[in-house]
N, C-alpha and C positions, 0 to 999 in steps of 0.2 A: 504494500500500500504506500502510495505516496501523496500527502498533500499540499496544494499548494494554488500561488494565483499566477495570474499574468503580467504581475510588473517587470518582470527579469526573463525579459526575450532568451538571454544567455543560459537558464536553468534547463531551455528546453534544448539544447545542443547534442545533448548526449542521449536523448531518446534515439528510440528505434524511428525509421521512416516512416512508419506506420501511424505511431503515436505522436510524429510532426505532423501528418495530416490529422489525428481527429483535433490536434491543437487550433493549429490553423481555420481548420474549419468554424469550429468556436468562435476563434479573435475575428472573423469575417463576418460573422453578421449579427442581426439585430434582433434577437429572439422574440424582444416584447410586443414586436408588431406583426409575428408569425403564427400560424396556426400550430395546434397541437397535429403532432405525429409524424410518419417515417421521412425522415432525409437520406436516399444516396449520396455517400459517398465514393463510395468505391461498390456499387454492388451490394451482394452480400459480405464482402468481405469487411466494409466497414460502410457500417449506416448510424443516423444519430433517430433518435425519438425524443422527440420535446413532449414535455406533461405540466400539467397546471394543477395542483393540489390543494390540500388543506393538511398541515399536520398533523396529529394528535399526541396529547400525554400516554396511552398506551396504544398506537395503533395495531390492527388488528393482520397486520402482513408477519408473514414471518420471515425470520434469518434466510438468505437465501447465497448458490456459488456458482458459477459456472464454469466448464470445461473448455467450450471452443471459443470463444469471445473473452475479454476484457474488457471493464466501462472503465471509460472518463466521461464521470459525473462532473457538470458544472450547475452552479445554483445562479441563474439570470437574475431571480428577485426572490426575497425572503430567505429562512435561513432557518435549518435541521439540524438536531445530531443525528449522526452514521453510528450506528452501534457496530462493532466491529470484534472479530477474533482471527487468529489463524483457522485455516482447517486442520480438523484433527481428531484422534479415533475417540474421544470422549464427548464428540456430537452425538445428538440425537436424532434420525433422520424422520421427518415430519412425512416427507414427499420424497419417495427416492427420485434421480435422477430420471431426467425426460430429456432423451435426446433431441427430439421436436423443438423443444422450446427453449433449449439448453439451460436447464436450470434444477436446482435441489434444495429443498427446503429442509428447513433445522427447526427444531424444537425451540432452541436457545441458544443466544452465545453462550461458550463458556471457552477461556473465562472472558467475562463481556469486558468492553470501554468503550469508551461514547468520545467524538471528537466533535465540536462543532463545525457545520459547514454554514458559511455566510455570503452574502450576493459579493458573486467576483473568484468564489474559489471553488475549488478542484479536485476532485481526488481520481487516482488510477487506481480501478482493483482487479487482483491478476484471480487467476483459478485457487489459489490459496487462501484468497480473503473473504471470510463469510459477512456478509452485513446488511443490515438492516435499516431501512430510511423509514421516511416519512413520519420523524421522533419531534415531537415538541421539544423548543429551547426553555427551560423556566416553566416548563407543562404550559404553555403561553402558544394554543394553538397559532399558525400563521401559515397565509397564503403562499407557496412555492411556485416558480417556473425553474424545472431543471432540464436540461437535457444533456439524454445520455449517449454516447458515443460508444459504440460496442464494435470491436477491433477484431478481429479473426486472430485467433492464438497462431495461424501457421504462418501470417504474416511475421512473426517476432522472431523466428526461428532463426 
């Protein structure tokens, strides 16, 4: 997992090419005057989904990981904690994997931590990081626009 914003053009040097475009694609436009749902970028190999929410103090989704993709989550407007863990055999599995949809759901973190994310930042979470959104800051429901950028694991290769 890495978090972070886009004041420092230079942080992004060392990514993969892959992860310069969903960058890019982000610093390019203007989310708040776009519709919700799929952006090609590259295909399937890398597409973004913009969503418009409501937080909640417990919402009702659960911990979730995926195998063929990687998101760069960026928060446009409003602001969540990412409840976050590594993967690891002390999960609990909710929803086994679905290759379809590429995704597995967990009981729970464990063990949890919570980072906040705020309008302007960023995280990359790879097949290892289990986590969870749509968390109230201060249990202080609030309105989000995130969108996620989901990167083909075989492009990192």
């Amino acid at each position: 997992m890495l978090i972070g914003n886009f004041d420092d053009d230079n942080e992004f040097m060392s990514h993969p090419l892959a992860v310069k475009r969903a960058i890019e694609f982000l610093q390019a436009h203007d989310f708040k005057e776009m519709d919700e749902g799929r952006y090609d970028i590259d295909g399937d190999l890398i597409y973004a989904k913009l969503e418009r929410y409501m937080t909640a103090e417990c919402p009702p989704n659960f911990p979730e990981a995926h195998r063929r993709y990687i998101d760069v989550q960026y928060i446009v407007e409003g602001e969540e904690f990412l409840g976050w863990c590594p993967l690891n055999p002390d999960l609990k599995v909710h929803t086994p994997y679905d290759p379809e949809k590429d995704i597995e759901l967990f009981e729970g973190l464990m063990p949890e931590s919570h980072f906040p994310l705020t309008q302007g930042s960023f995280v990359i979470l790879s097949p290892k990081d289990v986590h969870k959104t749509h968390i109230a800051i201060d249990n202080k429901p609030c309105k989000v626009t995130k969108v996620v950028v989901k990167v083909a694991t075989e492009l990192l290769k």
